[in-house]
N, C-alpha and C positions, 0 to 999 in steps of 0.2 A: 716516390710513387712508381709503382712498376710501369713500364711502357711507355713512358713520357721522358722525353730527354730534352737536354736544353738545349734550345734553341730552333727547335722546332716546329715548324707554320705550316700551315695547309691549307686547303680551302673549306674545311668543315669550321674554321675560325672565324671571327669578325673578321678580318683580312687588316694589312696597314700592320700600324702601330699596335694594335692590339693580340695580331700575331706576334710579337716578339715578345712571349712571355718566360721569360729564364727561371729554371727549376734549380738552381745552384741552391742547394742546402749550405745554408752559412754556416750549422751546428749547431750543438752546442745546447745547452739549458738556460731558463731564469738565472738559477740559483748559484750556477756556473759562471753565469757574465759579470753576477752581483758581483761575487765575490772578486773576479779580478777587477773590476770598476771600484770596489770598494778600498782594495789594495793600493791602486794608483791615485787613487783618491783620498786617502786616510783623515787628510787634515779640510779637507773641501768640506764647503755644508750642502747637506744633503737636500735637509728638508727646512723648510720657513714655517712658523704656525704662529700668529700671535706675537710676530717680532721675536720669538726662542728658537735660538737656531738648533739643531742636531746635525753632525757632521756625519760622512759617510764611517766611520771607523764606530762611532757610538750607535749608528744603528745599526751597522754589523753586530756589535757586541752585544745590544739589548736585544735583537731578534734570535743569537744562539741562546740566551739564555730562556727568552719563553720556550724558543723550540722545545730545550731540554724539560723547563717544566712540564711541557705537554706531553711530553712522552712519560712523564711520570703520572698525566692525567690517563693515561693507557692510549692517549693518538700514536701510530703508527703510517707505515707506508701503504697507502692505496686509499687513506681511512680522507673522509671529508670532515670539514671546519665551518660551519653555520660563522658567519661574522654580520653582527646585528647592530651595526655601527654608523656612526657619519666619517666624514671626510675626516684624519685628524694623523699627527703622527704614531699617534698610538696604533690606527688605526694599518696603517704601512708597516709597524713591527707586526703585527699579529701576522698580515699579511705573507710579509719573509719568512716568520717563526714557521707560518705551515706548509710552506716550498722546504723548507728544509728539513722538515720532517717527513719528507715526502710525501704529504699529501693535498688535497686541492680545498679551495677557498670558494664557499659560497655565499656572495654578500647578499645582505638582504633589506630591505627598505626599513628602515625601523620607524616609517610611518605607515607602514602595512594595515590593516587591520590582523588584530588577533587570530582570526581563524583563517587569515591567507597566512599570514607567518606559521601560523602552526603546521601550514597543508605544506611548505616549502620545505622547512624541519623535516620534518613526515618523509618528504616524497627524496630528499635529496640523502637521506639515509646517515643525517649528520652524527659522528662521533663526541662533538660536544659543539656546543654555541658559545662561540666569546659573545658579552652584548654591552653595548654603551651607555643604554638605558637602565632605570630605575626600576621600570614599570615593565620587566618581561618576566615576571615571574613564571607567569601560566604558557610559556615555551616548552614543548615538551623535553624530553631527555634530559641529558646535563649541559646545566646551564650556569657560566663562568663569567661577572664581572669582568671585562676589560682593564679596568684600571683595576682592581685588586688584584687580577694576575699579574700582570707589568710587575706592580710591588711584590707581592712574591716570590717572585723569579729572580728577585736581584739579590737571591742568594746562591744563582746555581754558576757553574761557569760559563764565563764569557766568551772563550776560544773558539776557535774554527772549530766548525762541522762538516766530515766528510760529505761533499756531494753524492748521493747513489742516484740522484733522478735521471731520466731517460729524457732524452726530447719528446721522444712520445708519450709520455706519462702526462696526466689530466692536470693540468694548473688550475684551472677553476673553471665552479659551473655559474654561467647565466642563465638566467631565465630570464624568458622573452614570452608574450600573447600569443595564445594558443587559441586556435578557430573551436575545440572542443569547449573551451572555456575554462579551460585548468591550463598553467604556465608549463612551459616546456625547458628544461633544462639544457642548455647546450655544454657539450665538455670539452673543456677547452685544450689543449694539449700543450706543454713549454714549447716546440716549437713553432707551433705558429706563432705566439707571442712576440720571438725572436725576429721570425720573419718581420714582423711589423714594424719593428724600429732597428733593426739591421743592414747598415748597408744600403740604404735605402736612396731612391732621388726625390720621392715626393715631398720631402720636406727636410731639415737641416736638423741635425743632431748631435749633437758636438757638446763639450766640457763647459763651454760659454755661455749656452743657451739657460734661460729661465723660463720653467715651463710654469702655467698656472693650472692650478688643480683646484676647479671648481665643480666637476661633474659627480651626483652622485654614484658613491662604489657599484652599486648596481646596474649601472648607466654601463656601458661598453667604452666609453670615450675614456672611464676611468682608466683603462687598461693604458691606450696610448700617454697618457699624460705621466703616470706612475713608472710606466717601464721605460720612455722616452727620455726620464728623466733619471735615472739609478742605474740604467743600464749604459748609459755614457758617461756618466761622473756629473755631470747635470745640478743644476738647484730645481727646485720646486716650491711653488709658495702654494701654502693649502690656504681656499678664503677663508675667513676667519668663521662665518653661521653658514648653515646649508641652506637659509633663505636669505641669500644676499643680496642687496637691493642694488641697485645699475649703479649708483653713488660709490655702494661699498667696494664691487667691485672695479671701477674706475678708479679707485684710492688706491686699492693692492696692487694694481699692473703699474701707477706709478711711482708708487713710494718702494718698492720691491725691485723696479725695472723688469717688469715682466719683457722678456722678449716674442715667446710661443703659449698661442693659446689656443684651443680648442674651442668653436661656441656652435649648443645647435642653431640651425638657422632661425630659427625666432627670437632667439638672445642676442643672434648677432645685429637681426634688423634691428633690433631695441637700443642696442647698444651705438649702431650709427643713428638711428636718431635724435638722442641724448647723450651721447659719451664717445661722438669719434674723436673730438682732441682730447680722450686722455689715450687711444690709441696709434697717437701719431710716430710714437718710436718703438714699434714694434717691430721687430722683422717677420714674421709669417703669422697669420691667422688662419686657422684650418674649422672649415665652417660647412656643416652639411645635417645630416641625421632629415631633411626636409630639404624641400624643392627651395631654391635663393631666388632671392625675389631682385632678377635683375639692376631695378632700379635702385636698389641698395647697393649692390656690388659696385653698379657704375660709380655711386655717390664716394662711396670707400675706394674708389681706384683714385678716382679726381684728388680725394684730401691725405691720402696715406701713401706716398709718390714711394717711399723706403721700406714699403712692407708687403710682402709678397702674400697677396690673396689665393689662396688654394681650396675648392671646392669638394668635399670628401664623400664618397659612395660608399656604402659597406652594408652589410647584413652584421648580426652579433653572428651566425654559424660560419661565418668567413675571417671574425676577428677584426673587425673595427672597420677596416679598410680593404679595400676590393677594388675599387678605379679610384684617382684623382687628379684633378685639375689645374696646375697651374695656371694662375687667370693672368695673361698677357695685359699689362697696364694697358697697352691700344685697346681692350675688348678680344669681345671673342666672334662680332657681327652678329647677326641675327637672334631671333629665336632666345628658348632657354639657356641658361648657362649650362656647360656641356660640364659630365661628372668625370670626364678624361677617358685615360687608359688605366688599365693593372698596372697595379704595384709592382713590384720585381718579387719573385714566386710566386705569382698568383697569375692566370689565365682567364678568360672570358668567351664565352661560346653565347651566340643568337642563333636562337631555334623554334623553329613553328612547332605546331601539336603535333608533330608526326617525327620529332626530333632530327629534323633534315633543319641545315642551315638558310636562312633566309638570305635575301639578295639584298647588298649595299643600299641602304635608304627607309630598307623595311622595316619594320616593327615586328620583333623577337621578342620571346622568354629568353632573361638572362642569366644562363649559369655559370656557376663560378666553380674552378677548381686550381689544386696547389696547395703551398704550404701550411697554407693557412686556414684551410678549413677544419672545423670541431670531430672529434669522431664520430659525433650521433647524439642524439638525443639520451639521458641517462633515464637508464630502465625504460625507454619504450623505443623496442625495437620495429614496430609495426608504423610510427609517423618518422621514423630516422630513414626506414627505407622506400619510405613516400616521396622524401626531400630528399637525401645523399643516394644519390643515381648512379650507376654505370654510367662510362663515359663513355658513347658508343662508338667514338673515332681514338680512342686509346684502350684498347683492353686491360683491363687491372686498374685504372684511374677510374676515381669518382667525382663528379661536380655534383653543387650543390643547387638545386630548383629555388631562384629566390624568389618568385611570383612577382617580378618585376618586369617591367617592358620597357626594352631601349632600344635604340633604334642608331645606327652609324653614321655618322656625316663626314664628309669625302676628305677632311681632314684627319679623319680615322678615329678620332676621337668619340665618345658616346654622348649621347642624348636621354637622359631618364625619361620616358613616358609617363609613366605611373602603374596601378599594381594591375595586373591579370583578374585577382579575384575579384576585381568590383566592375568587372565584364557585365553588362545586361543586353536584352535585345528588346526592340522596341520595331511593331510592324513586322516583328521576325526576322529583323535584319541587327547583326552584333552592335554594340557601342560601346567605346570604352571612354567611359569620361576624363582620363587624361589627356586623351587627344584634343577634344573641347578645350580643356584647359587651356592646353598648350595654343592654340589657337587665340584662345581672349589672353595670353600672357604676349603675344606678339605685339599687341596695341603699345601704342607709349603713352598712354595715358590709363593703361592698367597694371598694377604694379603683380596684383598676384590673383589668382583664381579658382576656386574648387568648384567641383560639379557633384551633383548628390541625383542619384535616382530614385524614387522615392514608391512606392507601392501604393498608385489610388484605384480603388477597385479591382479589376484585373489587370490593369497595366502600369509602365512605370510612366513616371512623367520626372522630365528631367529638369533641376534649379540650378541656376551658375550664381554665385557668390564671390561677388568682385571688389576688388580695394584697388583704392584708387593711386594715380603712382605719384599725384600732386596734393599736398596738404589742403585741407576743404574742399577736396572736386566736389561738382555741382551734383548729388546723386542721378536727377534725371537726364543731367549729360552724358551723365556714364553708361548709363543702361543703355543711352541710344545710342552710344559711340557701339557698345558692346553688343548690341542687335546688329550693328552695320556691319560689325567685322565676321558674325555667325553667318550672317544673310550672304556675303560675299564670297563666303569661305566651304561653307560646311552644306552637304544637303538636308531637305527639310527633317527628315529623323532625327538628325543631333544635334536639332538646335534647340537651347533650351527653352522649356515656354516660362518661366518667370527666371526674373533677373534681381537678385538682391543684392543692394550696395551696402558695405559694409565697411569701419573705419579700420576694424582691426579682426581679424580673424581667431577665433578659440582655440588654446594652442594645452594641448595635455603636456604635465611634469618634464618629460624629456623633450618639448620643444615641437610637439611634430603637430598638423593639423588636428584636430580633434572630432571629426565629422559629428560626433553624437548628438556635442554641445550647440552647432551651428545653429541658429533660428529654423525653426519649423518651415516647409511650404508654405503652410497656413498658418497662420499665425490662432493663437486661444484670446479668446476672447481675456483683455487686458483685467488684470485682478484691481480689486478697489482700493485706493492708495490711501491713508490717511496724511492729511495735512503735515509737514515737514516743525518740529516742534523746534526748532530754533535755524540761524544759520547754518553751523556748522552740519546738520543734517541738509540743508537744499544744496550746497555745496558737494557734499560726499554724495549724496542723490546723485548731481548733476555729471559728476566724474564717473561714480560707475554705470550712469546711465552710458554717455559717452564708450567711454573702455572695452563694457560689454555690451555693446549695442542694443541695450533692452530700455524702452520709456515706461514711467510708470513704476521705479522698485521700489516696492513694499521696504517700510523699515525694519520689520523683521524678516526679511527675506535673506536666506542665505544665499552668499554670493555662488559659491559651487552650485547651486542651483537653478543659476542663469547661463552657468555654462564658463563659472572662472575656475581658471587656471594658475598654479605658481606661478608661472612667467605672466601671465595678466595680470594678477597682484602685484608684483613686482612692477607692469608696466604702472597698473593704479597709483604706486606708491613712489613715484617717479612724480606726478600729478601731484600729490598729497604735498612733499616735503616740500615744495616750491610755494606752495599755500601756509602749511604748519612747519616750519622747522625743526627737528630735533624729534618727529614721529618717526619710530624704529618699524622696520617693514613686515615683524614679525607680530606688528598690534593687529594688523589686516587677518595674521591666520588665526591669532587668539581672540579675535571680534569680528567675525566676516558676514558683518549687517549695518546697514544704515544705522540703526540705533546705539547698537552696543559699541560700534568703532569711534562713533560721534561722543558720546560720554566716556570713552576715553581718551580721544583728543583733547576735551573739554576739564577733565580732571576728575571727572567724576568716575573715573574708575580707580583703584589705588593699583592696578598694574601698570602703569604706568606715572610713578610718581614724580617721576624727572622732567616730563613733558608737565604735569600738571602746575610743577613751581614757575612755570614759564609763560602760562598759557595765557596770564590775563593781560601782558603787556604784550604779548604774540598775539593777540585776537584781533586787536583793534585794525593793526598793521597788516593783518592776513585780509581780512576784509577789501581793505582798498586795494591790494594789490590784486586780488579776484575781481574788482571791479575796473581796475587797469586792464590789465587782460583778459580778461573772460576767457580763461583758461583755452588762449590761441594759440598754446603749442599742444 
């Protein structure tokens, strides 16, 4: 980037550690590293899926060969690749096939709805869709089977393919929520990719390492796990369903030896409070995408003495990562868990509305600039030049506006606040309910906290929503603990006037709070329940009444319409197996109601016929053991 040189610190910077941000271009491409990772690696396995391995020299060989098929499909360079896929190795060739054809890869949920996958197609200008599914017919443009290509192509040759790509050429687009209400494409360029697992301190990267690849491909986390792990000679174990239950996945990190994993923070709480021993030999867990709920971190530093907890900060237009944190097994003292410093190529800048730096302590908008930021949004150059800024103390440098607020503590390190845009005023004076937050997360007996401003009549009235940081806290303990610490703390504007306890907070697909789903202020007057028609319904009642903190669910009430979540199913279904054995976590998204779920535990669904051969000498036994524990964990 022009104007910026390394090593370079001023006072328009956070100052400390976060001045030292080194702009040293490593170089280089993807598809350029592949190859020589692949080279020195020829006979190393690549990828794990399903206990079949692929070594690095077979997936060199099978990604030239799609390549080449696709350029017999008319793809060329600059052209985009719709990939409408799950996690799998097939899904990694397609991946390299379209880096080596030069051009960029856009994954796409392939639990979208039809007319959001059609608008992604549409908008991202794709040359053809590979897809994994059955059911994409109505995709627009051309539209390629995944596995029928793979087969195909294993007629064309296998040989190296000359690299032409640039580091600055587009490796792929994410799409990320858009405040319009139409997703925004970010474009990602090969080197920032490189930047991200290049060279690196924030985390260990080496030939050794076993990375797990459970994030889905349109997930941002996919990137580090994928590249983190091909671009050093690396293994990767992909989980085996893209709705993996904390079991399944606690089976793969130990029968695999996972060493590095990625989780967002609500996977990872889950995972400490159900599966830290099968995390105990890991060496690093990189865990963020959401605020870390200290008393978890603490609980994982206390049982995991040999694995290095790292807290990770990132936007997708910055490439995954942006600051991170080594978390010091003594702790880190007070407060939230700090998101760190920059990565190496990558800078940070806090700044008020008037783009002047704020003063050590205060609360800034955090921008990011360096190798690692996207070139802009594709095809809309009106909200690319809203976010990717002039850098007003580098001329020719751009950072990138992440509508984040963080704030530096005298170890130089940073503090996430939370976002700018959920800024309100109340009395006419600002409020930003991170601050709140952060306030009720100080307590030791509050594990985590959101605040929600809510619009009654003309004004906003503000609700804290508090989980507690001890199993069964007393709810009216809590509230009062959590009046005491507002009342001591905060002035009377931003303190909240109602306080809800909560056991578990609603967390959307990629892990992160879900404000939408949270309980009402006011709650609606409670729907009329019919009578629970056997056990196995009061039980499955009583769990996601529990789970999703709603009393009273309807037995045909869809779960998603209380406000669940994949990782809340997944917690549900953590509950369930310890009752019914041998119920697969994917009955929850194919039955997501008291009734329908219950008659297929029960056998009276034939989707599930393997749990039904089982069920009537499992029932008797499930019973007392619910009435053992009254489902006390």
């Amino acid at each position: 980037m022009a104007g910026v040189q390394p090593g370079v610190a001023t006072s328009a910077t956070c100052g400390g550690d976060v001045d030292a941000f080194d702009f040293e271009d490593v170089g280089g491409t993807i598809t350029g590293r592949f190859a020589a990772s692949a080279a020195a690696a020829a006979a190393s396995v690549a990828i794990v899926q399903c206990d079949q391995t692929t070594t690095y020299a077979e997936l060199d060989r099978r990604s030239n060969k799609l390549a080449r098929y696709l350029v017999r499909q008319g793809v060329g360079a600059g052209d985009v690749i719709a990939l409408h896929a799950g996690r799998s190795v097939g899904s990694i060739v397609a991946i390299l096939a379209t880096l080596k054809v030069g051009a960029a890869y856009a994954p796409l949920d392939p639990a979208a709805p039809p007319d959001c996958l059609a608008w992604l197609v549409h908008d991202c200008g794709a040359r053809l869709t590979l897809t994994g599914r059955s059911d994409a017919a109505d995709l627009p443009g051309q539209v390629l089977g995944l596995d029928a290509a793979l087969a195909a192509c294993e007629r064309e040759d296998g040989s190296a393919i000359e690299d032409r790509c640039r580091p600055d050429d587009i490796a792929y687009l994410m799409y990320t929520s858009g405040s319009t209400g139409r997703p925004k494409g970010a474009a990602v360029p090969h080197r920032a990719v490189v930047r991200l697992v290049t060279d690196q301190t924030y985390a260990r990267f080496a030939a050794d390492e076993v990375f797990l690849h459970a994030a889905p491909l349109p997930f941002d986390a996919s990137t580090f796990e994928i590249w983190g792990t091909l671009l050093h000679g690396a293994r990767g174990v992909v989980v085996e369903e893209d709705r993996a239950s904390l079991q399944q996945i606690a089976d793969t990190i130990q029968r695999h030896g996972v060493t590095t994993a990625w989780f967002t923070a609500g996977l990872f709480h889950l995972l400490v409070d159900h599966q830290l021993r099968a995390l105990r030999d890991m060496r690093q867990i990189l865990a963020g995408g959401d605020v870390l709920s200290p008393t978890h971190v603490r609980r994982a530093l206390a049982k995991l003495p040999n694995c290095q907890l790292i807290n990770g900060y990132g936007p997708t237009e910055n490439t995954t990562f942006t600051c991170c944190y080594r978390i010091p097994t003594a702790g880190w003292g007070a407060g939230p868990v700090p998101i760190g410093t920059p990565i190496r190529g990558t800078y940070v800048r806090l700044l008020d509305d008037d783009m002047s730096p704020v003063a050590d302590g205060e609360i800034g908008m955090l921008y990011a600039g360096g190798l690692g930021l996207a070139s802009g949004y594709l095809g809309d150059a009106r909200r690319s030049a809203a976010m990717f800024v002039p850098d007003p103390f580098h001329p020719g440098a751009t950072i990138y506006r992440t509508g984040d607020l963080a704030r530096r503590r005298p170890d130089g390190a940073l503090d996430y606040i939370g976002r700018r845009d959920r800024q309100v005023k109340i009395d006419g004076k600002r409020v930003e309910p991170g601050e709140i937050e952060e306030t009720l997360r100080r307590s030791v007996s509050i594990a985590d906290a959101v605040v929600i401003a809510s619009k009654v009549d003309d004004s906003h009235v503000l609700t804290a929503y508090i989980k507690g940081a001890a199993a069964n806290s007393d709810p009216s303990m809590l509230a009062s603990e959590a009046r005491n610490v507002l009342l001591g703390t905060l002035p009377p504007h931003m303190r909240p006037a109602r306080i809800v306890v909560l056991d578990e907070f609603p967390l959307k697909t990629c892990g992160k709070v879900d404000h939408d789903r949270l309980p009402k202020p006011y709650p609606l007057q409670a729907e009329t329940v019919q009578p629970a028609e056997d056990n196995t319904e009061r039980w499955l009642r009583e769990i996601f009444g529990r789970k999703l903190g709603v009393r009273n669910i309807g037995a045909d009430t869809n779960f998603f319409d209380l406000g669940a979540t994949s990782l809340k199913l997944v917690e549900a279904h953590a509950a369930i197996e310890r009752i019914w054995p041998g119920v697969n976590v994917v009955a929850l998204f194919r039955h997501p109601n008291i009734r329908d779920l219950a008659r297929a535990i029960d056998g009276r669904d034939t989707s599930l016929q393997p749990a039904a051969r089982r069920r009537a000498q499992q029932q008797a036994d499930a019973l007392k053991r619910m009435q053992r524990s009254r489902l006390a964990r």
